[in-house]
C-alpha positions as CSV (number, residue, x, y, z in Angstrom):
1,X,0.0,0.0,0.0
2,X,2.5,2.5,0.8
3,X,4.5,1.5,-1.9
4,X,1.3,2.4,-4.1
5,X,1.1,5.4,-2.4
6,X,4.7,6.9,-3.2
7,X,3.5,5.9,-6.7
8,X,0.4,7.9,-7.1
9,X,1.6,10.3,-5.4
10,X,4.7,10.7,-7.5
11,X,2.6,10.3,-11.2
12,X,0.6,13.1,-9.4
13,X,3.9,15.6,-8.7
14,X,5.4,14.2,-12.5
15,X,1.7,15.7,-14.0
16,X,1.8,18.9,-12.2
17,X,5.4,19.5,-13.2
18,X,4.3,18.7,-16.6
19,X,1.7,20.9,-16.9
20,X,3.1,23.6,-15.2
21,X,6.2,23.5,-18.1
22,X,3.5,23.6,-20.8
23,X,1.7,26.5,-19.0
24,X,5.1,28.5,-18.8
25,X,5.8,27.3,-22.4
26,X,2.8,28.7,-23.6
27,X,2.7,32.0,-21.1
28,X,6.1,32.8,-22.6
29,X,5.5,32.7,-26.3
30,X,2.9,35.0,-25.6
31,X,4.5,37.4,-23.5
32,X,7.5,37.3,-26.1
33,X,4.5,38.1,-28.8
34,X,3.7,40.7,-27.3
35,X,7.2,42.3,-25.9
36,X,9.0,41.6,-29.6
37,X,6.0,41.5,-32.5
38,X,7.1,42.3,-35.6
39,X,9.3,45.7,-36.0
40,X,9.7,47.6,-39.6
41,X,11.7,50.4,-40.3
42,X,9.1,51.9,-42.4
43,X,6.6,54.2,-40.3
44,X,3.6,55.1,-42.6
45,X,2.9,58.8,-41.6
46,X,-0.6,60.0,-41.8
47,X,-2.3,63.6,-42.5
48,X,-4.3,64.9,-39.9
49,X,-8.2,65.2,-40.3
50,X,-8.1,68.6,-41.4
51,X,-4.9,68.7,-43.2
52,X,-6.8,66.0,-45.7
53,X,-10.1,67.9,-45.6
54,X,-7.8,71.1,-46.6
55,X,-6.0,69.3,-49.3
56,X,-9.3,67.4,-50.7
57,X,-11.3,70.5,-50.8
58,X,-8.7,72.3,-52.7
59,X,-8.0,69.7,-55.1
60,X,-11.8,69.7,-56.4
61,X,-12.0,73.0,-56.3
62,X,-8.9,73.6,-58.7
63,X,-10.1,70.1,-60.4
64,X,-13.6,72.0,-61.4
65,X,-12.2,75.3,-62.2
66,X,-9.4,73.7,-64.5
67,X,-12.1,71.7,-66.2
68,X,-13.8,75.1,-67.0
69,X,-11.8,78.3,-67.5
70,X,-9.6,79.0,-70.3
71,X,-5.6,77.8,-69.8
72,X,-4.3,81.2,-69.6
73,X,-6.7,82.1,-66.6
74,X,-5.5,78.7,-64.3
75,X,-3.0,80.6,-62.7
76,X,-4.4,83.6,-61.5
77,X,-7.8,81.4,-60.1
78,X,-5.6,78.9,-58.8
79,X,-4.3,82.2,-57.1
80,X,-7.6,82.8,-56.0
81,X,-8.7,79.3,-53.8
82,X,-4.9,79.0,-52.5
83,X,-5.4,80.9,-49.0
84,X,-7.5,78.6,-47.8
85,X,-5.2,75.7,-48.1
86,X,-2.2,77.8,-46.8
87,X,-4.4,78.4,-43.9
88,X,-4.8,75.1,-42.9
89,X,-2.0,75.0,-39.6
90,X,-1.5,70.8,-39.8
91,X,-1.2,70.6,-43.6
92,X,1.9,69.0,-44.6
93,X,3.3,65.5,-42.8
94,X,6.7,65.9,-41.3
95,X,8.5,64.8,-44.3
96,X,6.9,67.5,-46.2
97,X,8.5,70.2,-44.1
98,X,12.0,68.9,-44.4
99,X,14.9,69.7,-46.3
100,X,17.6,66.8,-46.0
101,X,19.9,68.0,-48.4
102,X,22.2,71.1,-49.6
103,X,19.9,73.7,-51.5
104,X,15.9,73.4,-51.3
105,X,13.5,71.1,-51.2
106,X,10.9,70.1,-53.9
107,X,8.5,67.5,-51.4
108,X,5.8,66.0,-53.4
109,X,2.3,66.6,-51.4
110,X,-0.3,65.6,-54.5
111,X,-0.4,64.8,-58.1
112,X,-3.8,64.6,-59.5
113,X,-4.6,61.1,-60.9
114,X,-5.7,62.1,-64.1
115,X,-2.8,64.2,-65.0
116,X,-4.2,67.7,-64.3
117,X,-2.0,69.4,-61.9
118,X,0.8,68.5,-59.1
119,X,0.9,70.0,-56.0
120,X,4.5,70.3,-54.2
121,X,6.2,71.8,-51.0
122,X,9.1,73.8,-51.0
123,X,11.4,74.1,-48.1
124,X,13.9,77.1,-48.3
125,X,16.6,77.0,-45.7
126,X,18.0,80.5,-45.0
127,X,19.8,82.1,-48.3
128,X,18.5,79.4,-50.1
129,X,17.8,80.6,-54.2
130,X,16.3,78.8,-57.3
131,X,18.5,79.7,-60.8
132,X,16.8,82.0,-63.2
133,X,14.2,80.2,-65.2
134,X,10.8,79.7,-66.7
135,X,8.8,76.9,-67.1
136,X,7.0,74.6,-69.6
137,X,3.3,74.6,-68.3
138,X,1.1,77.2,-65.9
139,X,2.3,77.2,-62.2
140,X,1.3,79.6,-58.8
141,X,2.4,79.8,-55.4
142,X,1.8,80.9,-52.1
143,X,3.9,81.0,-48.8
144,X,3.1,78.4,-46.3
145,X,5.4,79.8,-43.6
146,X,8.0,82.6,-43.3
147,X,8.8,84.6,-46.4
148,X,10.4,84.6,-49.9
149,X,11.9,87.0,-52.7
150,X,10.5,86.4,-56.3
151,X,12.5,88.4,-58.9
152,X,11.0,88.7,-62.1
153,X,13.5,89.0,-65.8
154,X,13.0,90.2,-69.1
155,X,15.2,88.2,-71.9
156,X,17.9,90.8,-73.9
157,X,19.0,90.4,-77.3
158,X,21.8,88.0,-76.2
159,X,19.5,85.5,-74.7
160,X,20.4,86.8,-71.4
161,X,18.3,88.2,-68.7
162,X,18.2,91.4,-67.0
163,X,16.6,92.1,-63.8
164,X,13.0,93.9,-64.3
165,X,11.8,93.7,-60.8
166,X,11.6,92.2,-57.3
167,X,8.8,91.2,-54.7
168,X,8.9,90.0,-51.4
169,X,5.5,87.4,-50.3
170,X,4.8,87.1,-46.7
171,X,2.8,84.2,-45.1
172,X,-0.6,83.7,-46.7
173,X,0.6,85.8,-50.1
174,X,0.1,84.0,-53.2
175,X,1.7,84.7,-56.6
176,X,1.2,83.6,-60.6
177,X,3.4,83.3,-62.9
178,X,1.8,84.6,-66.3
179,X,1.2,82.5,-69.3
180,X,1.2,82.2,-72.6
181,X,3.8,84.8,-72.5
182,X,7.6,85.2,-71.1
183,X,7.6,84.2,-67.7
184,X,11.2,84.0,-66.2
185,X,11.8,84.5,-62.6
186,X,13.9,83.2,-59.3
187,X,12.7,82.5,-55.8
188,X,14.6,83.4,-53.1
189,X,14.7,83.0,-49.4
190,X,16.9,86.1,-48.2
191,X,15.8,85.5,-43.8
192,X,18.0,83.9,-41.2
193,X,14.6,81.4,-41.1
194,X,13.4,78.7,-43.1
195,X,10.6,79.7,-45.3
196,X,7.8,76.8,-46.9
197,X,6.1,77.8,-50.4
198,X,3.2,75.7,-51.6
199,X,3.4,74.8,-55.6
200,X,0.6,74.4,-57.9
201,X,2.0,73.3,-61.2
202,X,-0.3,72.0,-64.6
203,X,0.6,68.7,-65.3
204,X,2.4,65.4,-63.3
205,X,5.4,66.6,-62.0
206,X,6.4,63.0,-61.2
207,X,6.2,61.5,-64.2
208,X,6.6,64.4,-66.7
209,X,9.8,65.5,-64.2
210,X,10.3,69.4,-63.0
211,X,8.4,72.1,-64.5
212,X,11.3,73.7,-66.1
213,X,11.7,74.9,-69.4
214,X,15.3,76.9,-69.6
215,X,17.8,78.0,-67.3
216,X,18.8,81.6,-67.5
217,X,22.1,83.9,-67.1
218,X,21.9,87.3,-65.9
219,X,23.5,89.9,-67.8
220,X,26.5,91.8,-66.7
């Protein structure tokens, strides 16, 4: 009997120990679950509510109004429903703000699906400058934050370019470039601050590449 006993009893400590390793097994993997799921370097930033209702009421406005009014007049109405997006305070994602690299910053916030326009960010660190140019479709602007210089050329004989005059935008300032006629210019950021500019330009800028038509030289 007692010899039975130990036995029983022992089957009875074996189980428990048994059990109590599968528990631990089991508790573990989840614990480790949670503590070490799966990481990725890739962290997907979203817009805020009202930065997306900003850029999506924008977008069919200048869709419509493209769709309607004659080429020549996109710039100057584009002109016209900008504030309200450069009002919006949580428009761009981080990575639209940023400049990573020497010069400025040309930060992709929208290209219309069907081609139409391309809307773009552009970071100027202090005494950053664009060359002298003009470009290949219809483009406006307006400043996001801080300020920037626009200086506007006429072409001389030579095929250079001699300075006809300059303007400085403030926050909330828009600006169009004409067209269908000569429309070379630089932009400028002349503050000890970085300045942000908000790009509408006709046409994918992604797949077409910059809106640039010629580089300039100033005369001497």
């Amino acid at each position: 009997k007692i010899l039975n006993y130990l036995r029983n009893l022992a089957n009875i400590i074996h189980k428990t120990l048994f059990f109590k390793k599968i528990l631990f097994k089991v508790s573990g993997r989840r614990k480790k679950k949670v503590m070490h799921g799966p990481v990725t370097n890739q962290i997907t930033e979203k817009r805020s509510a009202s930065g997306d209702r900003a850029l999506a009421n924008f977008c069919a406005s200048a869709t419509t109004m493209i769709a309607t009014v004659p080429e020549t007049d996109i710039p100057r109405r584009i002109t016209g429903i900008l504030p309200s997006l450069l009002a919006e305070p949580f428009l761009l994602l981080e990575a639209e703000a940023l400049c990573t690299h020497q010069g400025y910053a040309r930060n992709p916030v929208f290209i219309c699906p069907k081609g139409k326009f391309s809307i773009f960010s552009m970071v100027w660190p202090a005494g950053a400058e664009t060359p002298i140019h003009d470009h290949r479709s219809w483009c406006a602007m307006g400043v996001y934050e801080g300020k920037v210089e626009e200086s506007f050329f006429i072409e001389s004989s030579s095929g250079e370019v001699i300075l006809e005059r300059t303007k400085t935008f403030e926050e909330g300032a828009c600006s169009a470039l004409p067209w269908g006629r000569p429309n070379i210019h630089k932009i400028s950021n002349r503050t000890t601050q970085r300045a942000i500019s908000i790009h509408i330009y006709g046409g994918n800028c992604i797949e077409e590449g910059p809106n640039l038509r010629q580089l300039y030289e100033l005369s001497t």
